[in-house]
C-alpha positions as CSV (number, residue, x, y, z in Angstrom):
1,X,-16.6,8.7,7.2
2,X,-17.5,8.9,3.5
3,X,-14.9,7.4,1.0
4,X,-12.3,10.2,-0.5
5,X,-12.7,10.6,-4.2
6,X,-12.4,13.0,-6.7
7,X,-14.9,14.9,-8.6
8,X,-14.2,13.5,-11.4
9,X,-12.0,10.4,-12.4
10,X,-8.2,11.1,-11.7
11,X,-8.3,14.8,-10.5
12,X,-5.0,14.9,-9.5
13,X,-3.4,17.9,-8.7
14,X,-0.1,18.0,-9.8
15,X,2.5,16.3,-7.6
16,X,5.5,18.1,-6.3
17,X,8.4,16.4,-6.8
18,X,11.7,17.3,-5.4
19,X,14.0,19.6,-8.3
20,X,16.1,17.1,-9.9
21,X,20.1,18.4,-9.1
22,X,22.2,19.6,-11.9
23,X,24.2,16.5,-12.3
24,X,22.7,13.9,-9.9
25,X,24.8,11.4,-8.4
26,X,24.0,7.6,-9.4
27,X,25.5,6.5,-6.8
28,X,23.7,8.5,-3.7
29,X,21.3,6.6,-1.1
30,X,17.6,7.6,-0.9
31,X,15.6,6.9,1.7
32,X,11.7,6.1,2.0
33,X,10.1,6.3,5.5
34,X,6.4,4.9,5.4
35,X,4.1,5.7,8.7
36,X,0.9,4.0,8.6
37,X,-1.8,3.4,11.0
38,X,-0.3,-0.1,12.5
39,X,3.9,0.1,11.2
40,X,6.5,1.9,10.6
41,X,8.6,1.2,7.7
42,X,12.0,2.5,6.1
43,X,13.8,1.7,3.1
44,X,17.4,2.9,1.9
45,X,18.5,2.3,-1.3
46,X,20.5,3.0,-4.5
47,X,19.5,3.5,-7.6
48,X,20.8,0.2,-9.9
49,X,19.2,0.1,-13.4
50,X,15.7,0.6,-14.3
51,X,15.4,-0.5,-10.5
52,X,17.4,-0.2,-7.0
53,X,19.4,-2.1,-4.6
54,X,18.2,-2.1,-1.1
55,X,21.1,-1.0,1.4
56,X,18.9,-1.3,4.8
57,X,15.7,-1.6,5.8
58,X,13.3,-1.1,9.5
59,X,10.0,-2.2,10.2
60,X,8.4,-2.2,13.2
61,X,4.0,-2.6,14.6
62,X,3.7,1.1,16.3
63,X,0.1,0.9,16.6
64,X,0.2,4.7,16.1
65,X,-3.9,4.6,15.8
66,X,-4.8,2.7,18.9
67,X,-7.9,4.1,20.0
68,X,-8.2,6.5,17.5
69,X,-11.4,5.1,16.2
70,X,-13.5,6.2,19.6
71,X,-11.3,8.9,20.6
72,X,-10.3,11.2,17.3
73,X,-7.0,11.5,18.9
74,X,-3.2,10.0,19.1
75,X,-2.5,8.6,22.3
76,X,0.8,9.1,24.5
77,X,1.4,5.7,24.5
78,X,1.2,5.4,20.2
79,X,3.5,8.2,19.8
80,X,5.9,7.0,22.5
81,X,6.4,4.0,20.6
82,X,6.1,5.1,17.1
83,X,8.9,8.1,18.4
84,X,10.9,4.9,19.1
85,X,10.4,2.9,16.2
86,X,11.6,6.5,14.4
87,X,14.7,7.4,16.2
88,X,15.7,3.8,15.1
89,X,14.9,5.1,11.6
90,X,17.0,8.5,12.2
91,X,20.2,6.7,13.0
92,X,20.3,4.5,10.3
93,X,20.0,7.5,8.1
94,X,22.6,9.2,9.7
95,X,24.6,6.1,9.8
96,X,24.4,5.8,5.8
97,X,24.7,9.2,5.8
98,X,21.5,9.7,3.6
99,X,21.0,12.9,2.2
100,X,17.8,12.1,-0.2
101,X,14.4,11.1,1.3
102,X,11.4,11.3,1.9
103,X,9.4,10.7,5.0
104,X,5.8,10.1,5.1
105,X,2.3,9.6,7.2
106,X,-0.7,8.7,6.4
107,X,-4.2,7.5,7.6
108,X,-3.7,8.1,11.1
109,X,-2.3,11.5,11.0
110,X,-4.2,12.7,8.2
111,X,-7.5,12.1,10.8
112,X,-6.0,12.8,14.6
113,X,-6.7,16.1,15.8
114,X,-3.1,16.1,17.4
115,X,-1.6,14.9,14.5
116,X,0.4,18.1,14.3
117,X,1.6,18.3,17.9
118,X,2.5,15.0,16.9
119,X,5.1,15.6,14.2
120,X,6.3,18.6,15.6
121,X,7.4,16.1,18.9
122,X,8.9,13.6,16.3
123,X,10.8,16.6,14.8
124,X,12.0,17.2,18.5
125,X,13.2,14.5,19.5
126,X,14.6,12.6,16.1
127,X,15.4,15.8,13.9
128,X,12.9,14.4,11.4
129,X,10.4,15.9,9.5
130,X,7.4,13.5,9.0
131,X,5.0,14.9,5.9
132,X,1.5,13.6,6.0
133,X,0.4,13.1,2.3
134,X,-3.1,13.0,0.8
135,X,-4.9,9.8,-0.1
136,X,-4.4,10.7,-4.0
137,X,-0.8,10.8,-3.8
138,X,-0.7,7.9,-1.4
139,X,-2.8,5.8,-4.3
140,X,-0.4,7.5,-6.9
141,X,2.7,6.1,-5.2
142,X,1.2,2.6,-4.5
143,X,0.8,2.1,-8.1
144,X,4.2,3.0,-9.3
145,X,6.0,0.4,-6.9
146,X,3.8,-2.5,-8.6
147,X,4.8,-1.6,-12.4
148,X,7.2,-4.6,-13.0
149,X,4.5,-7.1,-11.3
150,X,2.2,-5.5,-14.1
151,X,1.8,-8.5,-17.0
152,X,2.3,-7.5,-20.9
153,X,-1.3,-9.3,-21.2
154,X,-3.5,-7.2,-18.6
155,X,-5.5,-4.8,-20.5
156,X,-7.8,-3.5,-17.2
157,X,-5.5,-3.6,-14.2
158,X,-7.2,-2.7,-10.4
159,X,-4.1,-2.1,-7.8
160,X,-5.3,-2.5,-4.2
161,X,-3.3,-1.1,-1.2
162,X,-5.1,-2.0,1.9
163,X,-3.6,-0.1,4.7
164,X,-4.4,-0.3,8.5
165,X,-6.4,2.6,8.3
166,X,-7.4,2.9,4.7
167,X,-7.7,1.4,1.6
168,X,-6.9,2.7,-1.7
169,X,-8.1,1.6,-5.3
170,X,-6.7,2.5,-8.8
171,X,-8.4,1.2,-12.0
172,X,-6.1,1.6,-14.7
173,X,-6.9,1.4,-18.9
174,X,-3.8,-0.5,-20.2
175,X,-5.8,-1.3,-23.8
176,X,-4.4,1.3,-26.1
177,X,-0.8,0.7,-24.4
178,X,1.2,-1.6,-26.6
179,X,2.0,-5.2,-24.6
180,X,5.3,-4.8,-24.3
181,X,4.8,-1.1,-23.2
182,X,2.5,-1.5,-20.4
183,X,4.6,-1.7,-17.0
184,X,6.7,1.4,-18.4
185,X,3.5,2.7,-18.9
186,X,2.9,2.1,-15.3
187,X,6.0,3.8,-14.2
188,X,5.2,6.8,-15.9
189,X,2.7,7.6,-13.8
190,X,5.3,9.1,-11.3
191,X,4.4,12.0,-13.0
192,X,1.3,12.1,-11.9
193,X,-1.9,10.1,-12.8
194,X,-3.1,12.7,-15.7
195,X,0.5,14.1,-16.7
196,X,0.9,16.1,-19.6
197,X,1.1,15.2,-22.9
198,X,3.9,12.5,-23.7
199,X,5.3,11.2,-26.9
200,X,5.3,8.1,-24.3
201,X,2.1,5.2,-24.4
202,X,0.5,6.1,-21.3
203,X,-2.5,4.3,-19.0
204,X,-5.6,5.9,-18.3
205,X,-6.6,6.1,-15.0
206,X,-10.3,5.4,-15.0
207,X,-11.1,5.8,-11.3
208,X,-9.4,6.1,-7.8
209,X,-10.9,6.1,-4.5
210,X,-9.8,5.9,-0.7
211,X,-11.8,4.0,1.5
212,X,-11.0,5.3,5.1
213,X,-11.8,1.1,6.1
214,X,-8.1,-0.4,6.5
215,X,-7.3,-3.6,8.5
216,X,-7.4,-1.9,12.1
217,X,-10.4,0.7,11.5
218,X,-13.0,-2.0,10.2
219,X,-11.6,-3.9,12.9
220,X,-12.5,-1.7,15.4
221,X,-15.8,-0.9,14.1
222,X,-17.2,-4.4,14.3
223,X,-14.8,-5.2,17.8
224,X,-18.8,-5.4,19.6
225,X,-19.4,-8.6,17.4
226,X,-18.8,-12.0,19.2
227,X,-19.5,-14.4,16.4
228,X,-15.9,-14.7,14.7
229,X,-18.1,-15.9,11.1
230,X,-20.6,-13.4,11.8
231,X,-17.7,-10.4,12.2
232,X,-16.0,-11.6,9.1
233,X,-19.5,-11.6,6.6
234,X,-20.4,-7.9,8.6
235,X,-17.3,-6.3,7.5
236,X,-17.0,-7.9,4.1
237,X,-20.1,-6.6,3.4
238,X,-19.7,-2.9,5.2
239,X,-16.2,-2.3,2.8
240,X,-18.5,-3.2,-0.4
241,X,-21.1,-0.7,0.3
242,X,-18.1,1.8,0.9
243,X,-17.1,1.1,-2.5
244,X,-20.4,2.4,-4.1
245,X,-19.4,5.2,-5.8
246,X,-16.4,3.4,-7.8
247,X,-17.0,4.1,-11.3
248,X,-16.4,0.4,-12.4
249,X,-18.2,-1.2,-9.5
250,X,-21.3,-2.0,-11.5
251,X,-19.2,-3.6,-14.3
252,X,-19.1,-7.4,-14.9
253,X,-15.4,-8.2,-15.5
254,X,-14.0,-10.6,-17.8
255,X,-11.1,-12.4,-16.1
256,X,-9.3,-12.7,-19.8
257,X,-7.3,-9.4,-19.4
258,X,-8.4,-8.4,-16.1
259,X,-5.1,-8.3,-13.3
260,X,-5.7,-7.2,-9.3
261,X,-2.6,-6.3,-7.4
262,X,-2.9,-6.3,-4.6
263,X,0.0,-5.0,-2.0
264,X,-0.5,-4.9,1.8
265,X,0.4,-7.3,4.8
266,X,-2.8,-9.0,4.1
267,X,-2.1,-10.1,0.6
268,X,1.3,-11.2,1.5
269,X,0.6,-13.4,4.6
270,X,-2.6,-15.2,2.7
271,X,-0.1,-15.7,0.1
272,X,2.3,-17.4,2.8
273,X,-0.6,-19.5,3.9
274,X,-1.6,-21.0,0.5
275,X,2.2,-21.6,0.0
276,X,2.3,-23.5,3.3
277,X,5.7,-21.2,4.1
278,X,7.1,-21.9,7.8
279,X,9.3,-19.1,7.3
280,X,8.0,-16.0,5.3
281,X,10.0,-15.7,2.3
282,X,9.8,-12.5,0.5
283,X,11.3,-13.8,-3.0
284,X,8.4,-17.1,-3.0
285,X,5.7,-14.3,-2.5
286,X,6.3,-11.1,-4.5
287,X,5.1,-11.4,-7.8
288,X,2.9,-14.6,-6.6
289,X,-0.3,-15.1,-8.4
290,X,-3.6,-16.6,-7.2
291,X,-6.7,-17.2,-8.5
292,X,-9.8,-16.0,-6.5
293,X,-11.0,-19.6,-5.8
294,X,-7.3,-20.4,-4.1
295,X,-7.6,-17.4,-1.9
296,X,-11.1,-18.3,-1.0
297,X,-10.2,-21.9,0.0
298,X,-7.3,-19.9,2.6
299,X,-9.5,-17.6,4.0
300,X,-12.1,-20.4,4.9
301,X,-9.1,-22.0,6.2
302,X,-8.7,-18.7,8.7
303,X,-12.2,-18.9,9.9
304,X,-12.6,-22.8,10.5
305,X,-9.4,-22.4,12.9
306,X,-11.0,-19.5,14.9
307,X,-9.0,-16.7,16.9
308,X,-6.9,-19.0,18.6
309,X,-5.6,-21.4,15.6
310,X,-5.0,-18.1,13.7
311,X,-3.1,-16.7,17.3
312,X,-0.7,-20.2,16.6
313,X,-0.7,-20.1,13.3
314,X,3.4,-19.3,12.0
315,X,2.2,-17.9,8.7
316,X,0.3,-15.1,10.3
317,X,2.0,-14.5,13.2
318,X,1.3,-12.7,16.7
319,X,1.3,-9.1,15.1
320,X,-1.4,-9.6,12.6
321,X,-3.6,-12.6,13.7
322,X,-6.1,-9.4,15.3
323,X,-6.4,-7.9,11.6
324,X,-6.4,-10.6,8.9
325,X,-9.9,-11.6,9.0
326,X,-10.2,-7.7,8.5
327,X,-7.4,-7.5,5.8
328,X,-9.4,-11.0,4.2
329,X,-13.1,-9.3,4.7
330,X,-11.8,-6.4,2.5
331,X,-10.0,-8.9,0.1
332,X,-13.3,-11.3,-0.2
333,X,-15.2,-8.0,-1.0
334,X,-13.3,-7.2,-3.9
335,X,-13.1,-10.8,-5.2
336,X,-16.6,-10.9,-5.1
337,X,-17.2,-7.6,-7.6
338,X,-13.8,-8.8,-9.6
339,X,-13.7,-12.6,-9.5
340,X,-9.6,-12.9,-11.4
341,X,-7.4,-15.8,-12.1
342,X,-4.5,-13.4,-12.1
343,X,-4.3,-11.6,-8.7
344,X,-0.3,-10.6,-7.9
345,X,1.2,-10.8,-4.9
346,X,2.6,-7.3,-3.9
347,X,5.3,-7.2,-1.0
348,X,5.6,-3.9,-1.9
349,X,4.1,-0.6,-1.5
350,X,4.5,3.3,-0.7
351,X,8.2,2.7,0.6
352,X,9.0,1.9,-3.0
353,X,6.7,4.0,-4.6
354,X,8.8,6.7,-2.9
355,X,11.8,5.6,-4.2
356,X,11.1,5.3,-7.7
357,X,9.2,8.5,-7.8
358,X,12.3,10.2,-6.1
359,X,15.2,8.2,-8.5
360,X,12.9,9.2,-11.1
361,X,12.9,12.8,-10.6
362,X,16.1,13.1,-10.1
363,X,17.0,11.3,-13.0
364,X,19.3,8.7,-11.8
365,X,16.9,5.8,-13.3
366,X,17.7,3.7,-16.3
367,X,14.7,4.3,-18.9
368,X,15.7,0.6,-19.9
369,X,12.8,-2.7,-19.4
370,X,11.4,-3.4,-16.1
């Protein structure tokens, strides 16, 4: 399948956002539901500041696109457990008695023929209703959550949100954007990634693109490969070619004023590794930088212990040592075209891009520093 993309760079329709109420209520919980092609993740929260406060949280590996590669089609088992995982998510909304939110899905059911049988059994049997959103927005939203991880000194930032089942790219302009301005700048684009005229600095999205290749699909399209090295330089090299028609992708880039972000379980657990963590720890990895060289040395770390030191390894875990030479394939990739000194940790992502876009329409945001 050919990478998504727009005819022309940042051809964004414009988003619908929910109508802000008369006099919204800063105190109210919002929820933010994230279905992807391996987990399913909530957040609720309240808005506090220019930021929120995080009231409860769910996240569960649903699998939902096991076998979807071969067959084009959720399978009763996925949807049994990701139903699960859901009705989990259903009663803590009710038990916070949520009344703002918004509930997403994404690679998976934007390609399974069922997909719609699919949310109309979740709706069933949970009373909620799952909206599967296009790559654009899913980008869009990405973005947003990593505006305060955005530094006053990038002038070219790339975000990167690998996903099980895809992987989005944003290349952002930040060099008419005063310093100081430039993660507000960020935020702004809640409002969509070419919003109307603003007395606001705004960044200028250069070029987007989704790459249907995520952790589990260029997994799965290599799983025939024995050679664990040989797998890993195959599917490095299959995610580059994918990125072809990415305006920037011939372009040397300087790594003075260059910044990757990149958010996704890969990032964070490579992050873990080159900490030496024992225990993941959310607050030593968010906002984390590395240098390409440091994530290099962690990734040839991955592949000189094989499948089985990876199984063992604590900082990887038994839900992810199957994808991270997949998630680290995709990462080396992009190193490779962007070398950086100044790639930041994400442990964030659509959940809180959902969040600040709602808080932001409804107004109950502080327009104060990040």
């Amino acid at each position: 399948m050919a990478p998504k993309r727009p005819k022309g760079a940042g051809a964004f329709p414009k988003p619908v956002e929910s109508t802000a109420p008369d006099r919204p209520d800063p105190n109210a919980l919002y929820a933010a539901l994230d279905l992807g092609t391996n987990s399913c993740r909530m957040l609720i929260a309240q808005p506090k500041g220019s930021q929120f406060h995080v009231v409860d949280s769910f996240s569960k590996s649903v699998q939902l696109g096991h076998g979807l590669e071969k067959s084009g089609r959720l399978s009763r088992s996925s949807m049994a457990r990701t139903v699960s995982a859901i009705r989990v998510c259903q009663q803590k909304i009710d038990r916070h008695k949520v009344k703002n939110m918004r509930l997403v899905a994404t690679e998976a059911c934007r390609r399974a023929h069922n997909a719609r049988d699919f949310i109309r059994q979740v709706k069933r049997e949970t009373g909620l209703m799952l909206e599967i959103i296009q790559p654009e927005e899913e980008a869009r939203l990405a973005v947003i959550s990593c505006a305060p991880l955005v530094s006053t000194k990038t002038e070219q930032l790339l975000v990167v949100d690998i996903g099980g089942g895809s992987t989005e790219l944003v290349w952002i302009d930040l060099s008419k954007v005063e310093p100081r301005d430039r993660p507000r700048a960020i935020m702004r684009l809640h409002a969509g990634f070419h919003a109307p005229a603003s007395p606001f600095p705004t960044a200028r999205v250069v070029d987007w693109i989704s790459v249907p290749l995520g952790v589990a699909t260029l997994r799965d399209q290599f799983s025939d490969v024995d050679d664990d090295a040989a797998r890993y330089a195959l599917m490095s090299w299959y995610f580059e070619e994918n990125l072809a028609e990415f305006a920037p992708y011939k372009d040397e880039q300087q790594r003075e004023g260059f910044q990757i972000v990149g958010t996704s379980g890969t990032v964070t657990t490579v992050a873990a590794s080159h900490l030496g963590l024992r225990r993941y720890d959310r607050t030593k990895v968010d906002g984390l930088r590395m240098s390409s060289d440091q994530i290099e040395a962690v990734i040839q770390r991955y592949l000189q212990m094989g499948p089985t030191g990876r199984r063992r390894d604590p900082r990887i875990g038994p839900d992810r040592h199957a994808l991270i030479m997949s998630g680290s394939a995709i990462l080396q990739a992009l190193l490779r075209l962007w070398p950086t000194d100044r790639l930041s940790v994400a442990d964030r992502g659509l959940r809180e891009g959902l969040l600040y876009a709602q808080m932001s329409a409804d107004g109950v945001l502080e327009d104060g520093p990040l």
